[in-house]
Each structure stands twice: as C-alpha cells, then as structure tokens.
C-alpha positions as CSV (number, residue, x, y, z in Angstrom):
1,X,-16.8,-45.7,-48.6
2,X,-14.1,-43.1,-48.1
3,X,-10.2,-44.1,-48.7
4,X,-9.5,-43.3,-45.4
5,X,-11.9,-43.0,-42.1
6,X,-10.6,-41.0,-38.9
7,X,-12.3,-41.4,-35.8
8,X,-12.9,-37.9,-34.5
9,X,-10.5,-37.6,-31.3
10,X,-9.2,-41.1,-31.4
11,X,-5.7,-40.3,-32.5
12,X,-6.4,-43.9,-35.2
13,X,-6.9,-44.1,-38.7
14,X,-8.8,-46.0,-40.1
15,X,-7.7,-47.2,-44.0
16,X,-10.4,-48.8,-46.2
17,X,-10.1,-52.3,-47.0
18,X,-9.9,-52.6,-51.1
19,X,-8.0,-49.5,-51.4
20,X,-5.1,-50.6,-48.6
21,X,-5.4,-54.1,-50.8
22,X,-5.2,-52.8,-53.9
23,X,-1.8,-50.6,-52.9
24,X,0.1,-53.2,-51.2
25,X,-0.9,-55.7,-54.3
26,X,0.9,-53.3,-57.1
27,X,3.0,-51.5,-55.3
28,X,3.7,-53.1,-52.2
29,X,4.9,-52.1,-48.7
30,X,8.0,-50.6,-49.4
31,X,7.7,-46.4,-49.0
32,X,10.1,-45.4,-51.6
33,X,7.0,-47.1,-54.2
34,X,4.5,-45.0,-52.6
35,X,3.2,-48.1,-50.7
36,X,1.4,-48.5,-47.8
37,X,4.8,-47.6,-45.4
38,X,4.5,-44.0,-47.1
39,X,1.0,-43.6,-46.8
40,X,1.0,-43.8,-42.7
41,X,4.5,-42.3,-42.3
42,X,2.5,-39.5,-40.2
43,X,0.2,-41.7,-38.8
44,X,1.4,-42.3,-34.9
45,X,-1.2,-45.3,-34.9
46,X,-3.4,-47.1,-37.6
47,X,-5.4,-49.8,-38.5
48,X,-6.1,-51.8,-42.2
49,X,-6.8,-54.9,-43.5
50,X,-5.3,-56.5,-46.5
51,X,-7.2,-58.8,-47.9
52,X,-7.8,-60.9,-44.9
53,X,-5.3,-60.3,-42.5
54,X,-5.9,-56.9,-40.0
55,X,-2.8,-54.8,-39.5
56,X,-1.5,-52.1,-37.2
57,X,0.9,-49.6,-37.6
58,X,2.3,-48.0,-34.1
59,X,4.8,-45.3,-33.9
60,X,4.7,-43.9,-30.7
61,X,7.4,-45.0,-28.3
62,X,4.8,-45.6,-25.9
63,X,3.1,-47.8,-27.9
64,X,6.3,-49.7,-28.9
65,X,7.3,-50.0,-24.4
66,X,4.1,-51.6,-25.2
67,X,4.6,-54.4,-27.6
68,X,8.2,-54.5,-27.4
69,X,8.8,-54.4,-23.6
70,X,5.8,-54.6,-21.0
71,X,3.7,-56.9,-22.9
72,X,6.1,-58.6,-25.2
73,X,4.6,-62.4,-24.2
74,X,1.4,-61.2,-26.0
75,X,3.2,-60.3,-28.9
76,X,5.7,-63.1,-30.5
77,X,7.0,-62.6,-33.7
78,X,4.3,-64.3,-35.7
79,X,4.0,-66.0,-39.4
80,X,6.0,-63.8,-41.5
81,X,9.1,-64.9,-40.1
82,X,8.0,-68.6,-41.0
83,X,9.7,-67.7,-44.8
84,X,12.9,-66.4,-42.8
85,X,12.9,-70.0,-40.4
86,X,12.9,-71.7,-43.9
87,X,15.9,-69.9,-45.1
88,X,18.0,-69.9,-41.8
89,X,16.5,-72.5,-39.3
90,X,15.3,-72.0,-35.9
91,X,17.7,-69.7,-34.4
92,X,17.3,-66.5,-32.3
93,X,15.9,-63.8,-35.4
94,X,12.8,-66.7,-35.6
95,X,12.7,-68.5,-32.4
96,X,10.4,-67.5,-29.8
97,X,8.9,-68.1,-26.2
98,X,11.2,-70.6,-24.0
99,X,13.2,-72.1,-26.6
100,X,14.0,-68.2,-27.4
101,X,14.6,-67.3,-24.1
102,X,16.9,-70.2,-23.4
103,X,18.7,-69.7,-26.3
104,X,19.2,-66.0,-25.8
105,X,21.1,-66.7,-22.7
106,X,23.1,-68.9,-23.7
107,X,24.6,-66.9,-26.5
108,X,24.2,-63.6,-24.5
109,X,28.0,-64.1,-23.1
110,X,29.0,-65.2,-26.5
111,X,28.6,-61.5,-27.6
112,X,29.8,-59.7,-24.6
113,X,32.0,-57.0,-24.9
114,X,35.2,-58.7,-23.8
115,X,34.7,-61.3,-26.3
116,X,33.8,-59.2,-29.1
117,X,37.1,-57.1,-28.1
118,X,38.7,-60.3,-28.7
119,X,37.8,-60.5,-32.4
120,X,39.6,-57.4,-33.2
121,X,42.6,-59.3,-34.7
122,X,40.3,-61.2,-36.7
123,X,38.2,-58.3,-38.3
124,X,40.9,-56.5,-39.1
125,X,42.8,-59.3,-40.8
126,X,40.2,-59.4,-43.9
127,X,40.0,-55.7,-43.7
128,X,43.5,-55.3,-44.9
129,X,43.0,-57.3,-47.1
130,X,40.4,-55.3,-49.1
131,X,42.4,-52.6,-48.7
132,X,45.4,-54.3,-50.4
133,X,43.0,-55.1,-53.6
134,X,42.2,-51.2,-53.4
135,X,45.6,-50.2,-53.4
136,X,46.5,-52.2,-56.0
137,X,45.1,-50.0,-58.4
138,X,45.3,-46.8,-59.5
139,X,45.6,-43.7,-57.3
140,X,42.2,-42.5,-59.0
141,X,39.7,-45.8,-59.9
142,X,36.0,-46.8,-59.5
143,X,34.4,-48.6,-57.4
144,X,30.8,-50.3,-56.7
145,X,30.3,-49.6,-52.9
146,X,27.7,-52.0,-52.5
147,X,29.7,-54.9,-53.7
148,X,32.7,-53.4,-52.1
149,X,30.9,-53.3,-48.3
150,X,29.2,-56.3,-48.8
151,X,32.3,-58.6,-50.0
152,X,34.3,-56.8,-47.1
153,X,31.7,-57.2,-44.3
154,X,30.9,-61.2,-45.8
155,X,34.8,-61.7,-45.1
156,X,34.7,-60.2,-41.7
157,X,32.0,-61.8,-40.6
158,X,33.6,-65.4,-41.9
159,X,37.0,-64.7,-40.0
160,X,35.7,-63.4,-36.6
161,X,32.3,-66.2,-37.1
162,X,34.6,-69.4,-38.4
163,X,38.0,-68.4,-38.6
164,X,36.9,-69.2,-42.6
165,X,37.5,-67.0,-45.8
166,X,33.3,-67.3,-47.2
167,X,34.5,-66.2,-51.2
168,X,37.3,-69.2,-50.6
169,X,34.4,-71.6,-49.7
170,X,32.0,-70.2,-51.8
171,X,33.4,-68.4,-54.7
172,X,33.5,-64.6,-55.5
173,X,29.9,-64.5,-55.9
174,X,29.0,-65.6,-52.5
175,X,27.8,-61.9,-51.7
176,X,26.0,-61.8,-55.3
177,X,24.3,-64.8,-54.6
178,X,23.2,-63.7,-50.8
179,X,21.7,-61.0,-52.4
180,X,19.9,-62.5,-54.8
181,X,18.6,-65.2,-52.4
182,X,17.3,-62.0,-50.3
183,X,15.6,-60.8,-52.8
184,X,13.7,-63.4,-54.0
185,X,12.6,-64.4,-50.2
186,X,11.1,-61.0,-50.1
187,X,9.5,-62.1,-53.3
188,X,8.0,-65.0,-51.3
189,X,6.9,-63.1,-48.7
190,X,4.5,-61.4,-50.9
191,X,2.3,-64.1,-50.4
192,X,1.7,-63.3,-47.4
193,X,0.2,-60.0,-47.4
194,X,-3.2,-61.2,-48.1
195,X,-3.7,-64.2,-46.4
196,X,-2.1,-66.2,-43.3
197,X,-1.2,-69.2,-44.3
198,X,-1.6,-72.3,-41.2
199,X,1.4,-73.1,-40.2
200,X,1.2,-76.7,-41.2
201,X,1.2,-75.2,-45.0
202,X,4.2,-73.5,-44.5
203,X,5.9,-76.5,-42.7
204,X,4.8,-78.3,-46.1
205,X,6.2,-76.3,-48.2
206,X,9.7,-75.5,-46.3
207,X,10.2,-79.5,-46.4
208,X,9.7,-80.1,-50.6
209,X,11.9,-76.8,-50.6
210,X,14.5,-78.3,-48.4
211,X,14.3,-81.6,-50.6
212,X,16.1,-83.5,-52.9
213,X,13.8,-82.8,-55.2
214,X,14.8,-80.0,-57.9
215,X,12.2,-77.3,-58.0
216,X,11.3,-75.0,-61.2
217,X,12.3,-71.3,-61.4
218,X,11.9,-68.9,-59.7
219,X,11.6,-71.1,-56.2
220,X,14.3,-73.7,-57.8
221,X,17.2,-70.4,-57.5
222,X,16.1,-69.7,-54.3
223,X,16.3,-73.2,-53.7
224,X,19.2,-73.6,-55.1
225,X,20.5,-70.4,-53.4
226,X,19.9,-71.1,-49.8
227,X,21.0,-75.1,-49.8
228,X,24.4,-73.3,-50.7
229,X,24.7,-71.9,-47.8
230,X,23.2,-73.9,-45.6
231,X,25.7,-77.2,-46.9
232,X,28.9,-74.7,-46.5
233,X,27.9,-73.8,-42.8
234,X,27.0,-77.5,-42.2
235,X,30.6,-78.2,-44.0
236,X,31.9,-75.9,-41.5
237,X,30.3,-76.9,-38.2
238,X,31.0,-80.6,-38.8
239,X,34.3,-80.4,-39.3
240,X,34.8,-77.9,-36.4
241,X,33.7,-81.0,-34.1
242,X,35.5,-83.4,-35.6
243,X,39.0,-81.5,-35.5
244,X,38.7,-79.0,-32.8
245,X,40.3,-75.5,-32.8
246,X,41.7,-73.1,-30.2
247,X,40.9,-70.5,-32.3
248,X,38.9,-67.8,-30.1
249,X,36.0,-67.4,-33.0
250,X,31.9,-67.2,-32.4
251,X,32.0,-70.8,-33.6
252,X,34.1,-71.9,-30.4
253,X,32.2,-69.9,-28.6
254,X,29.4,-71.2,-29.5
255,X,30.3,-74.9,-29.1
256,X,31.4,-74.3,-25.3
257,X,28.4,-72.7,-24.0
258,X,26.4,-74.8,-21.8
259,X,23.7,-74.1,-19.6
260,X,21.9,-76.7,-16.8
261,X,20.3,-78.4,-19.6
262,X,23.8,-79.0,-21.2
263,X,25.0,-77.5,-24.8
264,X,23.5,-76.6,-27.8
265,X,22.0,-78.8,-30.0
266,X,24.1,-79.1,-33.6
267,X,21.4,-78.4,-35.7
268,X,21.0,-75.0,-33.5
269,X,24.4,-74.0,-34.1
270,X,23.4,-74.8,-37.9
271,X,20.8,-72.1,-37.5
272,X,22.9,-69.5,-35.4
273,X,25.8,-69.6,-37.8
274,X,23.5,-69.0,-40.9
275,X,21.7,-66.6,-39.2
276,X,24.9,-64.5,-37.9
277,X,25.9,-65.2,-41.9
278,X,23.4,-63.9,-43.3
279,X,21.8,-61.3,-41.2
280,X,25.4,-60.5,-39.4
281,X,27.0,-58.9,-43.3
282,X,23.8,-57.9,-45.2
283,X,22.2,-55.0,-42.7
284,X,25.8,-54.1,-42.0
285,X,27.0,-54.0,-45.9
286,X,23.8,-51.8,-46.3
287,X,24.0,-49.6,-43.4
288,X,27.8,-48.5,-45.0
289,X,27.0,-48.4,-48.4
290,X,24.4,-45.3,-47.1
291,X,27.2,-44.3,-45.1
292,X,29.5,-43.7,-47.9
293,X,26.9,-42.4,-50.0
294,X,25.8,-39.4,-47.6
295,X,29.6,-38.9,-46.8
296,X,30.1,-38.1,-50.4
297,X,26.8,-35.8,-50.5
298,X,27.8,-34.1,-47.5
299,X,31.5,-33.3,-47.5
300,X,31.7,-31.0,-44.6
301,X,30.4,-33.9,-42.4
302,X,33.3,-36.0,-43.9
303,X,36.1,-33.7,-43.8
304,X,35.4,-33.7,-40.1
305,X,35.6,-37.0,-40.0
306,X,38.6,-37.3,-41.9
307,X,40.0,-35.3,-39.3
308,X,39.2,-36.9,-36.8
309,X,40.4,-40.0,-38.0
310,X,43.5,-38.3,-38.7
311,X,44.0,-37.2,-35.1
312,X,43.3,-40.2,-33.3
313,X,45.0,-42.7,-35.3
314,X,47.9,-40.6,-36.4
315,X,48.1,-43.2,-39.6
316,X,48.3,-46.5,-37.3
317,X,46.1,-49.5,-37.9
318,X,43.1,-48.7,-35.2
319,X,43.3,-50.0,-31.1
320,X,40.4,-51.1,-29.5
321,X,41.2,-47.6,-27.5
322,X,40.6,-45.5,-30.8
323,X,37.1,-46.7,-31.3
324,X,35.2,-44.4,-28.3
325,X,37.4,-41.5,-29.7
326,X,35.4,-41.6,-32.9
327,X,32.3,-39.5,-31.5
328,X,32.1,-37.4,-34.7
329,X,32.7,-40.7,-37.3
330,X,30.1,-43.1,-35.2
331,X,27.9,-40.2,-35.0
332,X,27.9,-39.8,-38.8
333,X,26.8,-43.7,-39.0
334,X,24.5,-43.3,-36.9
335,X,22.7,-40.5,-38.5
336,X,23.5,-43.0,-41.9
337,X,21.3,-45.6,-39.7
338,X,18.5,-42.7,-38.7
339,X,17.7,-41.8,-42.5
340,X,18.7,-45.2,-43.9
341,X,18.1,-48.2,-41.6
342,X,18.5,-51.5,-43.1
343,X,16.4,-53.3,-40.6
344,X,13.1,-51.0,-42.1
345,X,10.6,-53.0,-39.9
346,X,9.5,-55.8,-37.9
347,X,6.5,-57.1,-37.0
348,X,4.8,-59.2,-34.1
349,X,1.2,-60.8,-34.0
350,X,-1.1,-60.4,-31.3
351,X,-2.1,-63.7,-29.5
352,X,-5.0,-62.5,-27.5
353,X,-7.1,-59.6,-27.6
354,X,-4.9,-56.3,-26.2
355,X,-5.3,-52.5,-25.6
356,X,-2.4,-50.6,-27.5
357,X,-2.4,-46.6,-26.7
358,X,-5.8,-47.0,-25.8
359,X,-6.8,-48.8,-28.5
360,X,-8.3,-51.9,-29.0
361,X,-6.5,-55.2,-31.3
362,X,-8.1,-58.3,-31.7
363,X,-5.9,-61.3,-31.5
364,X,-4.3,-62.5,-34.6
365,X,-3.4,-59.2,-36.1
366,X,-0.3,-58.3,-37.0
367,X,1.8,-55.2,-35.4
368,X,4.0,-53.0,-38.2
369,X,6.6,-50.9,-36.3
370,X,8.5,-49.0,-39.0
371,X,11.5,-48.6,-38.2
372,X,11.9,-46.6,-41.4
373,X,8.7,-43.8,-40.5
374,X,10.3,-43.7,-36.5
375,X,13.1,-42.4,-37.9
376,X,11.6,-39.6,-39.2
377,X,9.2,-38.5,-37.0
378,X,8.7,-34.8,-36.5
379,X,8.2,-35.6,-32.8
380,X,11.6,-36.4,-31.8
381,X,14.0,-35.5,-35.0
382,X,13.6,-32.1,-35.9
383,X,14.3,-31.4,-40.0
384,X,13.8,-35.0,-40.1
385,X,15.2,-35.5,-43.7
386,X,18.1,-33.6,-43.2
387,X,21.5,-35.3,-42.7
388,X,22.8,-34.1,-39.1
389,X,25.3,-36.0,-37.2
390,X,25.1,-33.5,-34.2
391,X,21.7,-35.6,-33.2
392,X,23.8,-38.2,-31.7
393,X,26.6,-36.2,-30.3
394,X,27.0,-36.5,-26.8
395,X,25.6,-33.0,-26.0
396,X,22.9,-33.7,-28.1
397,X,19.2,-32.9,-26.8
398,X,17.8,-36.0,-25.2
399,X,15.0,-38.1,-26.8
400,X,12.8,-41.0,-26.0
401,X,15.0,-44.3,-26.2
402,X,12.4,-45.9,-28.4
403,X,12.4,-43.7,-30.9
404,X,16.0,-44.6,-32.9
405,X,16.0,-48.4,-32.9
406,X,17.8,-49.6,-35.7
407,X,19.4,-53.1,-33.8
408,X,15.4,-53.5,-32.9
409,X,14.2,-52.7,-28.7
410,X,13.8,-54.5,-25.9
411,X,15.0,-57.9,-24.8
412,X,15.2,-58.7,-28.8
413,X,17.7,-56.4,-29.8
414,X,20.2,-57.2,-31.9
415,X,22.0,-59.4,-29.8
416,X,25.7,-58.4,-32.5
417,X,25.1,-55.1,-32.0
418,X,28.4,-54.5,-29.7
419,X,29.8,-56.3,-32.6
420,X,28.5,-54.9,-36.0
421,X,29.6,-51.7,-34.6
422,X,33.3,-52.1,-33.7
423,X,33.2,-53.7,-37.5
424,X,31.7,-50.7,-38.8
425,X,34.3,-48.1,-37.1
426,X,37.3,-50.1,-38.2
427,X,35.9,-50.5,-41.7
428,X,35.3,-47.2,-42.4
429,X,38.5,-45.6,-40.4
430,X,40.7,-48.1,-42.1
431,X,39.7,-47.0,-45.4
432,X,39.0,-43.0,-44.7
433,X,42.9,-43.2,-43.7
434,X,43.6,-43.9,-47.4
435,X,40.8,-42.6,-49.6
436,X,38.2,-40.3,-50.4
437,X,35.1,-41.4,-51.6
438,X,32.8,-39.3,-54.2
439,X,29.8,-40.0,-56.1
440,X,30.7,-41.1,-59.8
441,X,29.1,-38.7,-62.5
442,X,25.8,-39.3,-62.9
443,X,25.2,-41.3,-60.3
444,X,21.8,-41.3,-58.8
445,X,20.8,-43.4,-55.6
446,X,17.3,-44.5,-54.8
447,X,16.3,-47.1,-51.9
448,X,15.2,-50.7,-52.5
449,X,13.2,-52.2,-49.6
450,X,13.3,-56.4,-49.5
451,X,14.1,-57.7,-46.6
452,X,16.5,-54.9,-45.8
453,X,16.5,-51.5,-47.2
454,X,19.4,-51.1,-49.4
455,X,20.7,-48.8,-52.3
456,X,19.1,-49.9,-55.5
457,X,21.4,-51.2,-58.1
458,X,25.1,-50.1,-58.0
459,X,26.6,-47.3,-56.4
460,X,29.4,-46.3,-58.4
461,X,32.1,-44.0,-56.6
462,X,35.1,-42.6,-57.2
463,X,38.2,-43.7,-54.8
464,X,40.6,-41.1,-54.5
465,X,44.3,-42.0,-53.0
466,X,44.6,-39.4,-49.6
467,X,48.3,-37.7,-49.7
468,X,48.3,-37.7,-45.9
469,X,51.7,-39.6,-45.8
C-alpha cells in the first residue's frame, strides 16, 4: 500500500493508515517536527486515520462556512477538549449546545466594546508597572520576551479580570508554572491521538485528578499545577461575594448578568474566570513575543511603526482615541498573528454522517482546521512566508473572511477578542515609546506547538533606551 492515495479528480487525499500512525506517534502533530500538520499543509482537504480514530483536515473557507457556520449543530467540539474541561471546568472554550448557547449570551455584553473601553485604566495600571521594572535598569540590558509578555499580559489580565495582582496571589512563578501546566496537558493529550476514550473514562479520571489524593509524577505536577489555580480563583470568587466591590472589573460583570433563568451559577463563574486566566494571557503573551521577534528581524516594518507611535501619541500615555490611529502597528500584529498564530488549530467531531466540499464523513470523526496551514495558503496570501504588514492595511486586496481566523470563526470566536486587542496595542505602544527591541547575539527562534504555538525556550533580546525625549 502506497504512503499516500489520491483519488483522481476528487480534490482528497487519502493518507495510509500505519504510516499517518507511525508519524503522529514519534513526531506528533505539531508542523515545525515534520508531523502530520506539515505533511497536509497543501492539502485543501484530507482524510487519515490514526490508529483508530478517522480524521479530516479542511482548508478551504468554504469548507470551514461549512463546519464553522451553516452546519455548526453537527459539529460540536468533541473529546479532545475533555483534557481542557479538566483543567478549566465547563465554561465557554469547552461547553457546548444549549448550555453553550446560554452561556454565550449572557457574557456576550460582558465583552462589549463599551465595557471593554472601560478597562482601559485598569490595563494600563500593570502596564506601567512593567515598564517601571524596565526602566529601572540600565539604558542597554537583556531581556527574555517570553517571560517579559507573559508576566505583563498575566498582570493585565488579573487587574482588568479581578481587580487582583496574580504574581501577589501566586508568586513570581505564576506565569512559569502556567506554562508548565500547558505543557504537560498537551502531554496528556497525546493520548488521545490513537484512540477515543468514552467519556465516562475521562470523567473517571478528571475526578481522582481533582482529588485529595496525591498523584505520582508526571500527572501529580500537573495536578499539583492546576489545583493552584483553580483554589486562587475559587479564593477570589468567594470572597468577591462575600464583600462586594464597585470596582467595574469582568468579575462584577460577571456576577450581575442575569438572564430569564436568573444568574450564573458559582461554579460557572469558577470555570469562566480560569478560562479568561488561562486562555485570556497565554495566546496573547505568545502572539507578542512573535511580534517582538519579527519586529526585530524586520526593522523597516518597525521603524514605521516607531513612527507612527511617535506621531500619534506625541510621548503621552495612550487614549482609547489613539488605538484606531495605529493602522500600520495593528497591522504589524496582525501579520505577527498570520505567520505565528497561537491558537494553531481546533477541532470539532462529526455527530452524524455529513457531506463536506462534496465529500463524504462518517459520524464520529474528528475535523482538523489548521489554523497554522490557512495562514499560509497560496490561495489567499501571496509569498505566504514572507513578513508583510501591508496584507491588512486598509487598502489591502480583499480576501475570503475565513481564511485569517486567529480568534477562531463563526458564532465561537473568541468572545475577548475586542479585548486582547486593545491590550495588545497599549502593550506594545507603551513600550515602543521607550525602547527598541533587537535580537540578542546568537539568538535563534524555532516554534513549539502544545496547546498554543509559542517560541521555543527563551527569547533573549536586547532593550535599548529610545532618546526621543
């Protein structure tokens, strides 16, 4: 049997069954490990098995209207987001059907632009603060990006979510140990590649983790990870009903809305607030760290941005008002996004038998929409690996919507977008207004795909003061 089986004029491949097995067992999914994601990057649909469960891969927008849009109710989310509804409850990234839907509309006006536009006090606040530690050295000094977006973003994300400081409840190490409780889910999630598992098993196995009982390394760390978390946003939640605030945070929020079947339950605002925790800083962190990283490799693209920044902000502390000025500085994330996304993939199962492009899936398999291979597609990005911000200019060419979805499509997308991104443009004009940011000597960045796609290791760069006055 071949490695790989077309049918003649059906626009599918087919991959054979051992050989598909074999590569997602030592090297995985991830594309930067020649895994199975690089080996249908130009593949606009295809079907494998590993071991026993039957996968697709779709990458046409059309096909993704399809699952994502038109016929979403056929295709929920599925069992591999059981390991993520372990780790942060049942909240809107692993609920689904009516409790979903309810859910999503009652935190829809949570995240409305008015209300995020009210957190701009309280993202900046933290902001400054990382900036203070910067400028607290010298006028030349190194720093580790990753740590430095992802301690910065976890801070943001604690202000403007509980009106809380996360290293002061949790230590220094809190993004560390987010990190590495990340990485080892993805770990987890291995299992699930060959086989899929009834749900009663993983209900088993989610209470002894969730237990008293002390587990043996590695699933005692990750055990010992994730009750961290989950016990500080507890801490948190509690205490905000029992001493209420007027503080205008997402917990607030949160507690107030109310629907015809009343509020939301505590143990969902549990689930929403470790969600927005840990989902809300890590894609964010990641989606910067690449930002700063092609900056530095591209330093035409950031002295225009530099100027820009310059220009509008003429050295003051950035307005709601600035933010749409940014065109050029967005547009440079969002190309960051395009090459880089953290959110690589998602998946959805098939619950009864469907048609997709004119192909036929049986129920139960599972849907792979790389995110990571859309991105660069020939189709809609031309010189897809090369860094250009001018894609998403507002004169740029138009392209199908579907086909640059890094906050996800459809009624599912990321429902912080609106506010991830007015974080992002105050994070990085903030600290553009007082450095530069180069690679260190040496330094060599590679992608590492977990749950998110991040850079691997440490990103080492070298913070220069700006003499802009």
């Amino acid at each position: 049997m071949t490695a790989v089986q077309a049918e003649s004029g059906s626009g599918v491949t087919h991959h054979n069954t051992l050989g598909m097995t074999l590569l997602a067992l030592t090297r995985g999914f991830a594309p930067e490990n020649g895994g199975t994601f690089a080996k249908v990057r130009d593949e606009p649909f295809s079907q494998f098995r590993v071991g026993l469960r039957r996968y697709i891969v779709v990458q046409n927008p059309e096909d993704l209207e399809h699952i994502l849009i038109t016929n979403r109710a056929n295709w929920p989310k599925g069992p591999d987001y059981e390991i993520l509804k372990g780790v942060m409850g049942n909240g809107l990234f692993t609920d689904d059907f009516d409790s979903w839907e309810r859910h999503r509309e009652l935190l829809n006006p949570v995240f409305r632009m008015k209300y995020v536009n009210g957190l701009i006090g309280k993202m900046i606040a933290p902001i400054s603060k990382e900036m203070e530690r910067l400028e607290g050295g010298p006028d030349v000094q190194e720093v580790e990006m990753v740590s430095l977006m992802t301690d910065t973003t976890l801070e943001v994300v604690g202000n403007a979510l509980f009106s809380q400081s996360f290293t002061a409840y949790l230590g220094h190490d809190a993004a560390e140990a987010m990190a590495e409780g990340l990485r080892l889910g993805a770990l987890f999630l291995r299992l699930f590649i060959l086989v899929q598992p009834p749900k009663w098993a993983t209900d088993a196995a989610w209470r002894l983790m969730h237990g008293d009982r002390q587990l043996p390394p590695p699933v005692g760390d990750f055990q010992r990870i994730q009750a961290r978390f989950n016990d500080f946003c507890k801490t948190v939640v509690d205490n905000r009903i029992k001493n209420p605030t007027d503080d205008e945070d997402v917990l607030n929020l949160m507690l107030r809305a109310k629907d015809e079947h009343g509020t939301m339950t505590t143990e969902r605002i549990y689930s929403e607030g470790i969600t927005l925790m840990l989902a809300g800083h890590e894609t964010t962190a990641n989606g910067l760290s690449w930002f700063w990283y092609l900056m530095a490799i591209h330093p035409a693209a950031r002295d225009r941005m530099l100027d820009e920044i310059d220009t509008v902000l003429k050295g003051r502390t950035p307005t709601l008002e600035d933010i749409p000025k940014l065109k050029w500085t967005m547009a440079c994330f969002d190309e960051a996004l395009r090459l880089f996304p953290p959110a690589y993939g998602v998946t959805r199962q098939c619950l009864k038998d469907d048609v997709v492009g004119g192909h036929k899936v049986r129920a139960g398999t599972t849907a792979w929409i790389l995110i990571c291979n859309i991105h660069r597609d020939p189709r809609f990005w031309p010189e897809p690996d090369k860094f250009d911000p001018s894609r998403f200019m507002p004169d740029a060419p138009k392209r199908p919507a579907l086909s640059f979805i890094p906050f996800g499509g459809g009624r599912r997308i990321c429902i912080a977008r609106n506010f991830a991104l007015q974080e992002v443009a105050l994070i990085i004009s903030m600290l553009s207004q007082r450095y530069v940011f180069d690679l260190a000597p040496g330094q060599r960045v590679e992608p590492e795909t977990n749950f998110t796609q991040r850079p691997k290791g440490k990103v080492r760069m070298i913070a220069r003061r700006r003499n802009n006055g």
